[in-house]
matplotlib code that plots the C-alpha trace (Angstrom):
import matplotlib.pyplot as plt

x = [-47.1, -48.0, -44.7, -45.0, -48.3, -46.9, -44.3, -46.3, -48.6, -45.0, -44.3, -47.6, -47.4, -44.2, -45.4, -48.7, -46.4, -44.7, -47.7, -48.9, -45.5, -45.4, -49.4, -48.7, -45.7, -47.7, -45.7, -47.1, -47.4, -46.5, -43.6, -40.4, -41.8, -42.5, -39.6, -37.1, -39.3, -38.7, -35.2, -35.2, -37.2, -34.5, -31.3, -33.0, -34.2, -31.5, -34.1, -32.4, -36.4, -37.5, -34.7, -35.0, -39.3, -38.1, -35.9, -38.8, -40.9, -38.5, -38.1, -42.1, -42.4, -39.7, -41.0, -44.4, -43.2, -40.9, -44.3, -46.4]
y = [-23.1, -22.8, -23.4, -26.7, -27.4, -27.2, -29.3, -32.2, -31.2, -31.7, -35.3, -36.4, -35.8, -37.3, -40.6, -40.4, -40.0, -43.0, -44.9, -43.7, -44.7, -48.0, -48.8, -47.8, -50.3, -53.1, -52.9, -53.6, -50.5, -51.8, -50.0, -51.7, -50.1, -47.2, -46.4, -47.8, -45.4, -42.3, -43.2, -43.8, -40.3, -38.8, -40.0, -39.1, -35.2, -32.4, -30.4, -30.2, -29.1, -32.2, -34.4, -33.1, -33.9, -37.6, -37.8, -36.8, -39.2, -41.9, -41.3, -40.4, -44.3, -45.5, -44.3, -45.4, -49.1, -49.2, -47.9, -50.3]
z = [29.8, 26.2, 25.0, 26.6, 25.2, 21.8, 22.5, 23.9, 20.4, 18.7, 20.3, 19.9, 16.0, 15.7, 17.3, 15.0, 12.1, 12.8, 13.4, 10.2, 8.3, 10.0, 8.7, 5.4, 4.8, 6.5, 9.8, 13.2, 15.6, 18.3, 20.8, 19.4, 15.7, 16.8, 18.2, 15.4, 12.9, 15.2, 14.9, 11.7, 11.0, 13.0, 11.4, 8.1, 8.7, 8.7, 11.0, 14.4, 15.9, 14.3, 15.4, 19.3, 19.1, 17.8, 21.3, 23.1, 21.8, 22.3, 25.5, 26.7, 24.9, 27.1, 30.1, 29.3, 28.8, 32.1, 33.7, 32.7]

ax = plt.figure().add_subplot(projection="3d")
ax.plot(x, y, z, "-o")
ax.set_aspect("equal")
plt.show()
C-alpha cells in the first residue's frame, strides 16, 4: 500500500512540475499543456523512474478528461 502511495506522490509531482514549467514560460495550464510538457520532460530525462511517473501522469490526465 505504501509503495502505491508514493507513487501517486511521484505522479502528482510530476504534473505539478509541469504546471510549474508551463507558468514560468507564460503557457496556459490547461490539459493539452500539460500533457505535451510531461512528454516533453520525458523524451528529455535519461531516468527510466522518471520517464515511467511521466506515463502515469499522462495517462491519470487522460482518463480524467474522457471522465469528465
Amino acid at each position: 500500500m505504501k509503495h502505491d502511495i508514493v507513487q501517486i506522490d511521484d505522479v502528482e509531482t510530476v504534473i505539478g512540475n509541469a504546471i510549474t514549467r508551463l507558468l514560468k514560460i507564460g503557457e496556459s495550464p490547461e490539459a493539452e499543456n500539460i500533457i505535451n510538457m510531461i512528454q516533453l520532460m520525458s523524451m528529455v530525462s535519461s531516468d527510466q523512474n522518471l520517464k515511467a511517473r511521466c506515463e502515469e501522469a499522462k495517462c491519470l490526465i487522460l482518463k480524467h478528461l474522457k471522465t469528465s
